[in-house]
Every structure is written in structure tokens, then in C-alpha cells.
N, C-alpha and C positions, 0 to 999 in steps of 0.2 A: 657350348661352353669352351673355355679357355683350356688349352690342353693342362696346363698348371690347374685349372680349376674341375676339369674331370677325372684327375688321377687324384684329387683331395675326396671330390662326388664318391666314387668307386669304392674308395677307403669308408668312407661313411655308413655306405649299403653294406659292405660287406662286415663292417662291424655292430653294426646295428641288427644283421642277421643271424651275427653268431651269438649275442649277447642274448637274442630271442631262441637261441637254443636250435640253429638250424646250421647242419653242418657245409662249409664251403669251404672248398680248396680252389675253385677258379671262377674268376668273372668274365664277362662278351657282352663286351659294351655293344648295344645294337642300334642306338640312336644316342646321337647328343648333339643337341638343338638350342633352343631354352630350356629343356630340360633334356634328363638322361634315361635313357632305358638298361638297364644292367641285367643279365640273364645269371644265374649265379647255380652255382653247379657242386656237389651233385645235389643237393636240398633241390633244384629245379623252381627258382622262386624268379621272378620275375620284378625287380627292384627296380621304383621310379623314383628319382630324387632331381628336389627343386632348390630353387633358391629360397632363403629364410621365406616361408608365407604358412606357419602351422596351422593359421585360422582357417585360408580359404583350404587349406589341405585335407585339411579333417570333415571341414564340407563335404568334399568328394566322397572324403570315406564313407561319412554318417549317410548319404544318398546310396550309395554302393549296397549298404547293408539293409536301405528301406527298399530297391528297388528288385535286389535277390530276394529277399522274403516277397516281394507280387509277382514272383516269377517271370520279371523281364529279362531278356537275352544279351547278360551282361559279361564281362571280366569278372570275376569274383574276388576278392581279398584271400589271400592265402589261407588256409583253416586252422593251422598250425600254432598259428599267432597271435598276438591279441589285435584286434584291426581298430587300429589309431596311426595317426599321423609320428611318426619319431623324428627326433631334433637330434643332432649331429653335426659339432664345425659349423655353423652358419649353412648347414642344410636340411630339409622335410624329404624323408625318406617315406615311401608305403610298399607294403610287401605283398606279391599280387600273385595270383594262380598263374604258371605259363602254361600256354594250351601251342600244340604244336599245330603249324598249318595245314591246310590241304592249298592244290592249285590256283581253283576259282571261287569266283564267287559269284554265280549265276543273278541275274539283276531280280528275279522272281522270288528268289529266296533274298534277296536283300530288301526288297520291298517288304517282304511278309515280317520279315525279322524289323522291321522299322515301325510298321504295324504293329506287333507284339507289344515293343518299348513304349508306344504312344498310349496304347494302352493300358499298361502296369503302370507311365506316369500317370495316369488321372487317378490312379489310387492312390498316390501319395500324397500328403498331408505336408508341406516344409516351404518357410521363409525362402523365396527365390526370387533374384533379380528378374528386371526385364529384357527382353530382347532391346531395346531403345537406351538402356543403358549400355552394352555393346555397340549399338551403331555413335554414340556420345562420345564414348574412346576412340572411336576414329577418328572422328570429327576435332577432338581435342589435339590428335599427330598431326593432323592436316593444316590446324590454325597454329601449330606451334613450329615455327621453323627452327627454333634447337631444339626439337624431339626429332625434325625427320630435315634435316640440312641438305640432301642432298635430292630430295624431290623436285624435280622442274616446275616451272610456276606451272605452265598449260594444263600439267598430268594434277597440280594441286586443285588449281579450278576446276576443273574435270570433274575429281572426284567427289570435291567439296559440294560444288551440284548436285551432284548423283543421290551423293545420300541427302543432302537436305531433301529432293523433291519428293526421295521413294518415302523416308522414314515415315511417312504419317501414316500409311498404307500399314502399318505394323498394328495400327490402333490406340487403344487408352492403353495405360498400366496396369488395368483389371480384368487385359482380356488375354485370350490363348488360353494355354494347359501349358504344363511342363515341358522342355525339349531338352535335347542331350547338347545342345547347341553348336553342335560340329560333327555330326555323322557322315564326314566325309569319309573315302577309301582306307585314308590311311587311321583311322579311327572304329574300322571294323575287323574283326579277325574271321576268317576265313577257316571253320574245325571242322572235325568227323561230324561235330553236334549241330551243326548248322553258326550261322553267323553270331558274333557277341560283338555288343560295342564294347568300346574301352576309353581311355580318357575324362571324366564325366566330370572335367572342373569349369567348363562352359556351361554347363547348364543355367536354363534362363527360362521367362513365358514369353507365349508367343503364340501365332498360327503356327499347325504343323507346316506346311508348307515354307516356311524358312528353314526346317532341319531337313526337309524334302531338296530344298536346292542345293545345297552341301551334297548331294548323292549324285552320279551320274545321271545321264539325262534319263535314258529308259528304264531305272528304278521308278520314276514315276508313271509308267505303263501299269505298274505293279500295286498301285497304294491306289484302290478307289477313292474315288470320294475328294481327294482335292481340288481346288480351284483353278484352275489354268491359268488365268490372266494372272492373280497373286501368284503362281507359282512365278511366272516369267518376269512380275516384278522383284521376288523375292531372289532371284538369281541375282541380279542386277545390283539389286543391296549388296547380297555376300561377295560377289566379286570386288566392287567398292571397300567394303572394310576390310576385306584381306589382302588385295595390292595396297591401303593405307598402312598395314601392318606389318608387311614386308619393305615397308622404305621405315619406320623406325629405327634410330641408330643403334637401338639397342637391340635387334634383332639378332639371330642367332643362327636359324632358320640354314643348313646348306641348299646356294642357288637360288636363295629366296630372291634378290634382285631377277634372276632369269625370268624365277615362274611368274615375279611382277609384272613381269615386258609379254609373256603370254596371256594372262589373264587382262591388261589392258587391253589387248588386243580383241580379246573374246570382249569385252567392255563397250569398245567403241563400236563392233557391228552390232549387238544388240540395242544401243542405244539406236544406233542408226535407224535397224530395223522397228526400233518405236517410236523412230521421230522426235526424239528426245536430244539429239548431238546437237 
């Protein structure tokens, strides 16, 4: 966000948390991206505010509160509060449990923990996009050159390739189970309790193994049972839609342009290496 538009954000959470009856004298902004992370003190609440979206917002929440009850290894909604999406200034605040860190995150227990969640989703029961509908939004940045103007033609063909050849490997739209749809690092928290996801407005179906590629590589030492080959094309996807998503000009992301220029690169040797370049 626009520093004008994070010191509007900040105000938002922080009144939207007082008005819920939780007392704060100071906020620490700890991420602002496309959206913000606010740490808010001493109530100890963990404030995420987006841009105006209450519908997809509340999504996340209404999931959050089906996937605590199957006892998946989540972030939880603050208990304090009522857990719904709150509007404020043209912003969706949600107010979240903060769980303090520990160092690592041993890849065995990030496996098991990703285990757990695949599990508790096939208990749930809820209206969910496809993974194909995510690789669609790429596809749509990549053919529109005023959504992402500054992509090079090479790196647009490239990609535009990529995902058309992989997407079909995804399936019909009535297959997979639930995923959290981005369990990547920065999307797991590290506690005394073992790992939680957090984030859950990606959520989508699919094979496990797309939320599997989002993890570092030797988490999947960890996760019996999946498919190797789909796992390796499944990388290959995700790389593709998220260097598409970091040239969008709307992007937000700090160094997204960098981590583009590394992840293409991770891009072309695997493509390399499957005879696909």
C-alpha cells in the first residue's frame, strides 16, 4: 500500500478493534503488500486489512471457522470478537489470534502439518473455486498488456506457454479436494504448537500436490503419497502464475519485480530440464 493508504489502513484496524471492545494503544505494521498485516498492542490482536472485497473476505473467515472446528492447523480468528469481515474507509479488516514465533521450521513437521490441513479439508462441505480458475487470472495479466505493460514480450510468451501446456494436468473442475492454495513459507507460522497456516483467501480444488509445490522442495520428502511427475509439473504451474503476478501493475508486493527475475530463472532450468524450453 501507498504510505497515504496505510496510515488510512492502520486507522481502520485500530478502530474497528476498539469499537469491538479491545483495548489498543499502539500498532506495528509488520507487512504491507496488497494487503497489511497490523500487530496491535496490548489487546495482542493481529489485524489484516484489505482493500473494499467483504464478500471474498468473509469467505476466508466463514472457512477459518469450518476448518478450526475439523481441527486443521490453522491461524484462528481472535475469540474475543465476533469473526466476520468489518468495513471501514473503503477497507475489510479481520481480527486474528497473534501466535508468537519460534526459529524454524523443520521441513518434517511442515510436511505433517500440511498433512493434517489436507486432511481436515476433505471434511469440509463449501462452494470453492478451481485451481484453473487461478491459472485463468494469469493467463488473463499475460494477454492483457495494460494489466502488466512492462513485461517483455520473450518472458510473456514464455509464460503464456507454460501455463497453457501445464493447465490441463490440473484436471476437470470436479476433481482434487480442498487446498489452502498458497502454503508457501511465508504463509506458515512457525509456534511452540507446531506450524499453522494462515492466509486462507486462496483457497481453491485441486490435486494436493499444487499446494505441495508452493512448499519448499524437501517438504515433500515429508507428505507420502504424492505423485512425483505432477508434483514437478505442478511447480512449473506455480512458478508461471506467480512471476505473471508480480509483473501486474497493480502489484504491491516489496522486490516482487526481483523475486520475478529469480523465479524465472528457477523457470527456465526446469523447463529445460523437461524439454519443454
Amino acid at each position: 500500500m501507498e504510505e497515504s493508504e496505510e496510515k488510512r489502513a492502520v486507522e481502520a484496524a485500530r478502530s474497528i478493534a476498539v469499537t469491538a471492545g479491545l483495548p489498543v494503544e499502539n500498532a506495528i505494521v509488520l507487512q504491507s503488500s496488497n494487503k497489511l498485516a497490523v500487530r496491535l498492542l496490548p489487546c495482542d490482536v493481529l489485524a489484516r486489512v484489505s482493500r473494499w472485497d467483504p464478500e471474498g473476505v468473509q469467505l476466508e473467515v466463514d472457512l477459518a471457522g469450518r476448518l478450526e472446528a475439523a481441527g486443521c492447523p490453522i491461524g484462528v480468528l481472535d475469540p474475543r470478537v465476533e469473526p466476520r469481515a468489518y468495513r471501514l474507509d473503503g477497507f475489510t479488516v479481520t481480527l486474528w489470534t497473534f501466535y508468537e514465533s519460534v526459529p524454524e521450521l523443520p521441513a518434517a513437521d511442515y510436511g505433517l502439518a500440511l498433512q493434517r490441513l489436507h486432511a481436515g479439508m476433505r471434511t469440509v462441505e463449501m462452494a470453492t473455486p478451481h485451481a484453473l480458475d487461478r491459472v485463468a487470472s494469469a493467463q488473463r495479466l499475460l494477454a492483457d498488456r495494460d494489466l502488466t505493460p512492462e513485461l517483455p514480450d520473450d518472458q510473456r510468451a514464455l509464460l503464456s506457454g507454460t501455463l497453457e501446456a501445464l493447465s490441463p494436468m490440473l484436471g476437470d473442475r470436479d476433481g482434487g479436494q480442498l487446498l489452502h492454495g498458497e502454503p508457501h513459507p511465508g504463509n506458515v507460522l512457525a509456534t511452540r504448537d507446531g506450524p499453522l497456516f494462515i492466509d486462507l483467501e486462496t483457497f481453491c480444488r485441486g490435486p494436493v500436490e499444487l499446494d505441495l509445490a508452493h512448499a519448499p522442495d524437501d517438504v515433500a520428502e515429508h507428505y507420502p503419497g504424492a505423485d512425483p511427475e505432477l508434483l514437478r509439473q505442478c511447480r512449473m504451474l506455480v512458478l508461471a502464475m506467480i512471476i505473471a503476478w508480480r509483473w501486474d501493475r497493480d502489484d504491491r508486493l516489496p522486490g516482487g519485480r526481483e523475486l520475478g527475475a529469480q523465479w524465472l530463472a528457477q523457470l527456465r532450468t526446469m523447463l529445460g530440464s523437461a524439454g519443454m524450453r
